[in-house]
Structure formats: structure tokens, C-alpha cells
N, C-alpha and C positions, 0 to 999 in steps of 0.2 A: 543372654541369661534372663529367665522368667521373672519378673518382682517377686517379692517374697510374699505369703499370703494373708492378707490384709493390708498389702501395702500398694496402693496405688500406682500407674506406671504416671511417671509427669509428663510423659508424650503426649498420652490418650487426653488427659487434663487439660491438654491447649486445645481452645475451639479454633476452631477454620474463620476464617473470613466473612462475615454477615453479608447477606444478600445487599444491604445495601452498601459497603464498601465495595462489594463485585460490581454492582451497578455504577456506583462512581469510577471506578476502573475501568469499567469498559468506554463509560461518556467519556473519560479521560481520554482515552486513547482513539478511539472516536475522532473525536475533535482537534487532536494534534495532528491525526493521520489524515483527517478533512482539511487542514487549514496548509498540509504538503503539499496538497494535490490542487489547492486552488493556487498557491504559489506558481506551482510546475506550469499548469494548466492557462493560469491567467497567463505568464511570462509566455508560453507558447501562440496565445493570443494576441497579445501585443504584436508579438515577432510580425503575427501573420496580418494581420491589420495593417501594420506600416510597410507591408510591402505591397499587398489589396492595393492599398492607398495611388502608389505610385502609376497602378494602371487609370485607378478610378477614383478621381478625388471622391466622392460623393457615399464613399463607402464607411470612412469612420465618421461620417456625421448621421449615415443609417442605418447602418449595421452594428455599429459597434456595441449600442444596449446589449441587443438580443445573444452577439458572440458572447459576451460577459454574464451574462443568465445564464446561458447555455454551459457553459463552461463551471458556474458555479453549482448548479444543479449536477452536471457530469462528476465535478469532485466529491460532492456528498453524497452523491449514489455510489458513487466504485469505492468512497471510502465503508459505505454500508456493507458492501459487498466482498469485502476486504475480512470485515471483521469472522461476519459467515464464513468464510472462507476457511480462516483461520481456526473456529471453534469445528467445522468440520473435519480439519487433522490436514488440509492440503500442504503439501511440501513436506510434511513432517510423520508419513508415517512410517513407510518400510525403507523406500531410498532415500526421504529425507533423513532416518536416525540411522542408517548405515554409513551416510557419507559425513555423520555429525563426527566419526570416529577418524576421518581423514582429512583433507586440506580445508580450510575454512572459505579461502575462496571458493572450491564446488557448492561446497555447502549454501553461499549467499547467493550463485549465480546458478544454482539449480530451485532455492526457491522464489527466487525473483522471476525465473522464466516460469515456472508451475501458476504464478499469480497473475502473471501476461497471460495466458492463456487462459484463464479465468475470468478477467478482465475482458477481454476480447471477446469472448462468448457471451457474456453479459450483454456488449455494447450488439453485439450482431442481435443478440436474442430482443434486444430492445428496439432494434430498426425494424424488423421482423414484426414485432407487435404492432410497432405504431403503424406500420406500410400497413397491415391487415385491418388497421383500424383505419384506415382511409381509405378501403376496398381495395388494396394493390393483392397480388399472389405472390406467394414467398420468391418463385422463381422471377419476380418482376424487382423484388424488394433487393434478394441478392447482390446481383448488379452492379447497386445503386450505391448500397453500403462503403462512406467511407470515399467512394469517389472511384469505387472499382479493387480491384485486385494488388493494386498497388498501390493505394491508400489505404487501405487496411494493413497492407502489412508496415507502411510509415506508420500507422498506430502503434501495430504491435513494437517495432522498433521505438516508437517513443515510451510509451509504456515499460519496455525492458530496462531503458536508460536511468528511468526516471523511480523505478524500484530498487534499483541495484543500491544505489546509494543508503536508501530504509531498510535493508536486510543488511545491508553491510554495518547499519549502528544495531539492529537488533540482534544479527549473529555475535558483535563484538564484546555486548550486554554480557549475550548468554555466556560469554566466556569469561571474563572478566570481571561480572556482574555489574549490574546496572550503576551503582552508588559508583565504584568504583571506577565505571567510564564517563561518569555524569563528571566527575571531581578532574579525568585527566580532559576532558574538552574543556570544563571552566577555570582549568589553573592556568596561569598566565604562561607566557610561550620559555620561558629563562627558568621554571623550578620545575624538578624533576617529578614524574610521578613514581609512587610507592614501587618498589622492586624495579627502577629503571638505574640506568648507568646515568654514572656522572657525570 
């Protein structure tokens, strides 16, 4: 029903979000979604370092800087790239809002794998540069990427793993809405959350 005339509607009255709240929103999320992937990232370093180790002592007293740079610069670049991603519509726009209306698991593990692949084309696209910046030819960089054909797809495999779990709290958000799944992860394990059985 139209407001009546000269009466304002109180909808149109609410402003939006200032640019700079959006920008704190985004650094926010930025930075928590940065600081997952150097968790994942680092933890998968260690892993590989201390098994390195066992062939060749001489590997966490030389390598292990560079693996830990490496690794942090990878988490705040795919976290960059995440966000792009995101504001582009990936997961979310035909199949992701058609499957939004069915099982919530598809919905998390259909956009978890959309972002592996995104991911993953990023990292190729980024081996691809730097090789061509040290004169290799793509088909020489190929190859090379990852350690071959089946280290790359141990990426994409760790990658899927290691997303599933952040679409599985973001989809739950969406449902649930955020406050309301922030309150049942931080309520203690013995009191119920709101609408749950006793």
C-alpha cells in the first residue's frame, strides 16, 4: 500500500551503509578470512617441514623462513582473491540461488568447490607469470606447477577441504543469521540455544 501524500515512507528514510562502514566490512572480513588461511596454510607447512626434516635435517634450518613467507604471502593473496570473487557473484548466481532453495549441504559444497577452482586458477595463473618472468614458456611452466599433475590437484584437494568448513559457517549465518549463530558457537556446551529442544 502507497504512503499517503505527504507522508513519507520510513523505509526510503533509512540510509544504507556509508562507504566507510563498507570499507570496514570488507577489511573485516579481509583479515579474519586472511588470518584462516594462514592458520590452514601455516599448519600444512609445519606438517610438511617436519616430514622434509626426516630425509634432510638441514631443511628446517634453511628453508623453513622462506616456506613461512611463502605461505603467508599465498594466504593474503587467495584471501584477496576470495573477496573479488565474492563481489563478482561466483557461487551465488544461477546454480548457487537455485540450490539455495534445497539441501544446505549442496549449497556449501557447491560453493566451496566454485572457490577451489578459482583458487587454483589464480595459483596456475600466478606460476605462469612469474615462469614467463624468468623467460620459461607457458608450456615449460605447466609441468612444473605444483610438482605436476598430481600436486596440483593435492592442492585443489586441500583447498576444497580447507573451504568447506568457511562456507559451512557462512551458509549457516545465512540461515540462521549471523548474531544468532555467533551466540550458539559462544554459548557454553550445557544451555540450549533459542528454538532448540531441551
Amino acid at each position: 500500500m502507497a504512503p499517503a501524500a505527504g507522508i513519507k515512507d520510513p523505509a526510503a528514510a533509512i540510509p544504507g551503509p556509508s562507504w566507510a562502514r563498507r570499507a570496514i566490512d570488507e577489511a573485516e572480513r579481509y583479515l579474519w578470512f586472511a588470518l584462516y588461511l594462514i592458520v590452514v596454510l601455516g599448519t600444512l607447512i609445519v606438517f610438511s617441514l617436519n616430514i622434509y626434516a626426516r630425509v634432510d635435517h638441514d631443511v628446517l634450518h634453511e628453508s623453513s623462513r622462506h616456506f613461512y613467507v611463502l605461505g603467508l604471502i599465498n594466504a593474503l593473496l587467495f584471501a584477496k582473491i576470495m573477496l573479488l570473487a565474492e563481489a563478482a557473484g561466483v557461487g551465488s548466481r544461477r546454480i548457487g540461488r537455485r540450490l539455495e532453495a534445497g539441501r544446505l549441504v549442496t549449497v556449501i559444497l557447491y560453493r566451496a568447490s566454485a572457490f577451489t577452482v578459482v583458487l587454483v586458477a589464480a595459483y596456475v595463473l600466478e606460476a605462469v607469470l612469474e615462469g614467463m618472468w624468468h623467460g620459461k614458456a607457458v608450456d615449460q611452466v605447466l609441468p612444473e606447477i605444483a610438482g605436476g599433475p598430481l600436486g596440483l590437484a593435492s592442492l585443489a584437494w586441500i583447498l576444497l577441504v580447507a573451504l568447506t568448513p568457511y562456507f559451512a559457517y557462512r551458509e549457516l549465518g545465512r540461515v540462521l543469521g549471523r548474531s544468532r549463530l555467533r551466540r550458539i558457537m559462544l554459548r557454553p556446551g550445557s544451555a540450549v540455544p533459542d528454538g532448540g529442544e531441551p
